[in-house]
PASEBA-1860 file (N, C-alpha, C; in nm, 3 decimals):
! residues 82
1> XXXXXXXX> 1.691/-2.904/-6.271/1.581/-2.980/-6.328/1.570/-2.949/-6.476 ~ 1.557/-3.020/-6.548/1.519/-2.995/-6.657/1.399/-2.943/-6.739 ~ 1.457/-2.896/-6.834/1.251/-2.829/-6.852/1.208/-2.901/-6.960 ~ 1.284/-3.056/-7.011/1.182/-3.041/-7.163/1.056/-3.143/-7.085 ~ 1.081/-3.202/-6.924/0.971/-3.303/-6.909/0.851/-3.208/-6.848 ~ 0.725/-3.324/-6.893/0.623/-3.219/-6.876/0.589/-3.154/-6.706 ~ 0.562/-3.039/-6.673/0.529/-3.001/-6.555/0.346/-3.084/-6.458 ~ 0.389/-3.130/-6.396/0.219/-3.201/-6.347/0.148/-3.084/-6.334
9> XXXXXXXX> 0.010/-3.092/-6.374/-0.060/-3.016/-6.375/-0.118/-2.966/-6.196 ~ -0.088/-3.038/-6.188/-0.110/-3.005/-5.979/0.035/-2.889/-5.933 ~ 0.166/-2.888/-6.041/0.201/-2.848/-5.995/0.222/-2.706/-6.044 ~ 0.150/-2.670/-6.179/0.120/-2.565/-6.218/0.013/-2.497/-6.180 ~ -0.103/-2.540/-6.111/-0.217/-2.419/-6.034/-0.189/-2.450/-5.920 ~ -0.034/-2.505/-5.861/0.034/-2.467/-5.751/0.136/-2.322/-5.774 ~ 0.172/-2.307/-5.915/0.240/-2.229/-5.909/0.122/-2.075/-5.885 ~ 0.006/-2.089/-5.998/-0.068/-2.031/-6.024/-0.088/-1.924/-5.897
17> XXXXXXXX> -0.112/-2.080/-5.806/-0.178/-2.013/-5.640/-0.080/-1.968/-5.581 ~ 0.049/-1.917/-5.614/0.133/-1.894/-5.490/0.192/-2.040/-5.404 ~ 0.187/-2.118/-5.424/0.249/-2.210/-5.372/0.351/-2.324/-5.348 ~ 0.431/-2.266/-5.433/0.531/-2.352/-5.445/0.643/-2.319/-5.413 ~ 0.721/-2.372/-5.329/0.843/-2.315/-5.282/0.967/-2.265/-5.400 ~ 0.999/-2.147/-5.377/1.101/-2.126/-5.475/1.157/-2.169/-5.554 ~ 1.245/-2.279/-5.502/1.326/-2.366/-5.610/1.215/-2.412/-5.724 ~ 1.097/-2.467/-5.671/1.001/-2.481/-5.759/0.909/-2.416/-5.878
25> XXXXXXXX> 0.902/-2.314/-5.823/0.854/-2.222/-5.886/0.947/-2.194/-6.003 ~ 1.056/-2.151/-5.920/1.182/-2.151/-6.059/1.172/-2.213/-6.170 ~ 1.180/-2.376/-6.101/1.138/-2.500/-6.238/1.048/-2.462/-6.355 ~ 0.939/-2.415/-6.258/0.783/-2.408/-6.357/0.802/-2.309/-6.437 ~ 0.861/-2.179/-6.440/0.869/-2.086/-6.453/0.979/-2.073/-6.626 ~ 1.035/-2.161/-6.529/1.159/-2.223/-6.728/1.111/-2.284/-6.783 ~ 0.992/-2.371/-6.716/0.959/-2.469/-6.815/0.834/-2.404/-6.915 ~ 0.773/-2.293/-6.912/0.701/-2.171/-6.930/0.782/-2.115/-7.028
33> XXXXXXXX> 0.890/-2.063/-7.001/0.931/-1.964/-7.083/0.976/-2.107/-7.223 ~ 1.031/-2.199/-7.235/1.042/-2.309/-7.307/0.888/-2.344/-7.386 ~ 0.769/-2.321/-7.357/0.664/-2.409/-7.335/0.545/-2.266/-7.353 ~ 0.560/-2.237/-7.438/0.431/-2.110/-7.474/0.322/-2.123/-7.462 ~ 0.276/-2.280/-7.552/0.120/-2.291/-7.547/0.079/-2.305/-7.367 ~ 0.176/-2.395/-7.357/0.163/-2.421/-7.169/0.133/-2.299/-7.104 ~ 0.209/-2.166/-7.094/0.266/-2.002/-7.064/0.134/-1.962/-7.106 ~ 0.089/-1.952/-7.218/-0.093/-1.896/-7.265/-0.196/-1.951/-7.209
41> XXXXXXXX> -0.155/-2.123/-7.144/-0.287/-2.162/-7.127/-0.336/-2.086/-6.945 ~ -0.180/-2.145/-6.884/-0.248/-2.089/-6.717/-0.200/-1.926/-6.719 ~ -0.186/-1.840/-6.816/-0.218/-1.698/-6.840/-0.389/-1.724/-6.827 ~ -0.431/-1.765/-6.949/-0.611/-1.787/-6.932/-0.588/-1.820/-6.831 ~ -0.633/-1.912/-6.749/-0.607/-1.957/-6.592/-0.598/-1.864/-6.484 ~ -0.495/-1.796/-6.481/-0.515/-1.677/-6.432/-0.559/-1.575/-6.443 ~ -0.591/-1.500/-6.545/-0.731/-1.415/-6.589/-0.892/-1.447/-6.555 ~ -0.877/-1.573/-6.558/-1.026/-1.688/-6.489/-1.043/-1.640/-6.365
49> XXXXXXXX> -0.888/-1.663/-6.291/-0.924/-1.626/-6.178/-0.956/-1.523/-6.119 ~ -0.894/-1.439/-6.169/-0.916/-1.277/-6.143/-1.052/-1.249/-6.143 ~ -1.107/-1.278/-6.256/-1.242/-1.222/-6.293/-1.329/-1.313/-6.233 ~ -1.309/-1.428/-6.167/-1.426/-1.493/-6.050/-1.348/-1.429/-5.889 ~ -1.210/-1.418/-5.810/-1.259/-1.346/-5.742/-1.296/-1.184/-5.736 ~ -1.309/-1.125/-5.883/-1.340/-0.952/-5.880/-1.478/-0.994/-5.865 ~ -1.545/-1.123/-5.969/-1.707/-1.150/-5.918/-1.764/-1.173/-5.786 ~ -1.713/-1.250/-5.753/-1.756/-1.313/-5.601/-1.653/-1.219/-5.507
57> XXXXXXXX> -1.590/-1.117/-5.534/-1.525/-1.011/-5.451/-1.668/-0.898/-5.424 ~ -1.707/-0.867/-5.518/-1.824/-0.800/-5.547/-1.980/-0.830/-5.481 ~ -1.968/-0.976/-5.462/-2.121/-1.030/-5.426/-2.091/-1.089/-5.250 ~ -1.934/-1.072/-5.216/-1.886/-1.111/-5.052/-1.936/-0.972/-5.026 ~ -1.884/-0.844/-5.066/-1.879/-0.728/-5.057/-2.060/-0.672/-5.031 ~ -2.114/-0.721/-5.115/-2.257/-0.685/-5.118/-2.350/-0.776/-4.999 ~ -2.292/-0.917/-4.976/-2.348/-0.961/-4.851/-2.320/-0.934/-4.740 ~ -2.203/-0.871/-4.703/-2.158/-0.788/-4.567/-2.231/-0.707/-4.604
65> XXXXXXXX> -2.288/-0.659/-4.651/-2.322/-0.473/-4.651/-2.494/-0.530/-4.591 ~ -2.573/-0.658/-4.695/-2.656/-0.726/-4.648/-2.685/-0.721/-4.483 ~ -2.597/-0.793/-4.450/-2.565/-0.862/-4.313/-2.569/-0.782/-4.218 ~ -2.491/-0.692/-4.255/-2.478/-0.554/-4.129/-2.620/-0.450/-4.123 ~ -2.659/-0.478/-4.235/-2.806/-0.388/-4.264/-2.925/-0.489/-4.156 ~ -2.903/-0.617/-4.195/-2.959/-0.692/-4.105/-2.950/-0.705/-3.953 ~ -2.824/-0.642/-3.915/-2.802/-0.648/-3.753/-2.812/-0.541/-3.670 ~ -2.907/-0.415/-3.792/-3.013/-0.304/-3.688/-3.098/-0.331/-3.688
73> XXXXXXXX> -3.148/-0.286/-3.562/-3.338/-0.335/-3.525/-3.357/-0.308/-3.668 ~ -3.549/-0.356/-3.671/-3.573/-0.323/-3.780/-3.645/-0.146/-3.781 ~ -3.691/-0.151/-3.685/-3.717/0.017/-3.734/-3.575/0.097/-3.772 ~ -3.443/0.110/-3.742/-3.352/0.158/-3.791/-3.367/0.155/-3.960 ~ -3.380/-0.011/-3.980/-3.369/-0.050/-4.170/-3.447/-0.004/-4.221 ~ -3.615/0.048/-4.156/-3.711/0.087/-4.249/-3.704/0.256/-4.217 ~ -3.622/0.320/-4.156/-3.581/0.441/-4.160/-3.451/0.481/-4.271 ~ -3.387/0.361/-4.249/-3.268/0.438/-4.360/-3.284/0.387/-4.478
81> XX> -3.384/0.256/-4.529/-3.467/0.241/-4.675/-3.533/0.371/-4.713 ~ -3.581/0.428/-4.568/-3.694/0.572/-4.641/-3.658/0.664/-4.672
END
Protein backbone atom coordinates (compact mmCIF):
# COMPACT_ATOMS: atom_id res chain seq x y z
CA UNK A 1 0.00 0.00 0.00
CA UNK A 2 1.20 3.11 -0.41
CA UNK A 3 1.65 5.79 2.11
CA UNK A 4 1.48 9.15 0.31
CA UNK A 5 -2.70 8.61 0.18
CA UNK A 6 -4.39 9.95 3.05
CA UNK A 7 -5.20 7.32 5.94
CA UNK A 8 -9.33 7.54 6.81
CA UNK A 9 -9.68 8.85 9.89
CA UNK A 10 -11.90 5.77 11.10
CA UNK A 11 -9.00 4.02 10.31
CA UNK A 12 -6.57 5.75 12.49
CA UNK A 13 -8.56 5.64 16.07
CA UNK A 14 -8.82 2.08 14.73
CA UNK A 15 -5.31 1.90 14.90
CA UNK A 16 -5.30 4.05 18.08
CA UNK A 17 -7.77 1.36 19.70
CA UNK A 18 -5.95 -1.71 18.96
CA UNK A 19 -7.85 -2.68 16.10
CA UNK A 20 -6.70 -3.24 13.13
CA UNK A 21 -5.46 -6.27 11.79
CA UNK A 22 -1.77 -6.34 11.20
CA UNK A 23 -1.26 -5.90 7.71
CA UNK A 24 -3.16 -2.76 8.56
CA UNK A 25 -1.75 -1.45 11.17
CA UNK A 26 1.50 -1.81 9.29
CA UNK A 27 -0.05 0.58 6.57
CA UNK A 28 -0.96 3.22 9.24
CA UNK A 29 2.06 2.97 10.92
CA UNK A 30 4.29 4.04 7.50
CA UNK A 31 2.01 6.27 6.73
CA UNK A 32 2.95 7.98 10.34
CA UNK A 33 6.37 7.68 10.15
CA UNK A 34 5.99 9.66 6.39
CA UNK A 35 3.27 12.02 7.94
CA UNK A 36 4.48 13.80 11.36
CA UNK A 37 1.88 16.35 11.78
CA UNK A 38 -0.60 13.22 11.32
CA UNK A 39 2.12 11.00 14.05
CA UNK A 40 1.67 14.31 16.68
CA UNK A 41 -1.84 14.66 16.17
CA UNK A 42 -3.22 10.88 17.33
CA UNK A 43 0.04 11.01 19.83
CA UNK A 44 -2.38 13.95 21.42
CA UNK A 45 -5.14 11.42 20.83
CA UNK A 46 -3.65 9.07 22.69
CA UNK A 47 -2.47 10.98 25.68
CA UNK A 48 -6.44 12.18 25.69
CA UNK A 49 -7.03 8.93 26.15
CA UNK A 50 -4.95 7.92 28.81
CA UNK A 51 -5.77 10.74 30.95
CA UNK A 52 -9.80 10.17 30.56
CA UNK A 53 -9.44 6.45 31.26
CA UNK A 54 -6.74 7.26 34.45
CA UNK A 55 -9.96 9.83 35.17
CA UNK A 56 -12.88 7.75 34.91
CA UNK A 57 -10.37 4.73 36.05
CA UNK A 58 -10.32 6.65 39.31
CA UNK A 59 -14.13 7.59 39.68
CA UNK A 60 -15.15 3.42 38.38
CA UNK A 61 -12.67 2.69 41.21
CA UNK A 62 -14.32 5.04 43.77
CA UNK A 63 -17.94 3.82 42.82
CA UNK A 64 -17.17 0.12 43.52
CA UNK A 65 -15.73 1.06 46.74
CA UNK A 66 -19.31 3.23 46.93
CA UNK A 67 -21.32 0.22 46.04
CA UNK A 68 -19.80 -2.36 48.19
CA UNK A 69 -20.01 0.13 51.21
CA UNK A 70 -23.63 0.16 50.21
CA UNK A 71 -24.21 -3.67 50.29
CA UNK A 72 -23.61 -3.80 54.33
CA UNK A 73 -26.55 -3.44 56.46
CA UNK A 74 -26.57 -0.13 57.49
CA UNK A 75 -25.51 -0.44 61.05
CA UNK A 76 -22.19 -2.10 59.71
CA UNK A 77 -21.68 1.56 57.46
CA UNK A 78 -22.43 3.71 60.47
CA UNK A 79 -19.89 1.62 62.51
CA UNK A 80 -17.05 1.69 60.12
CA UNK A 81 -17.88 5.73 59.22
CA UNK A 82 -17.30 5.97 63.20
Amino acid sequence: MSTRRRIPEKDLHAYLDGELPPERAAAVEAYLRKHEDEARRLAAYRADGEAIRRIFGLAIGRRKERDADDDQPAERRVAAEA
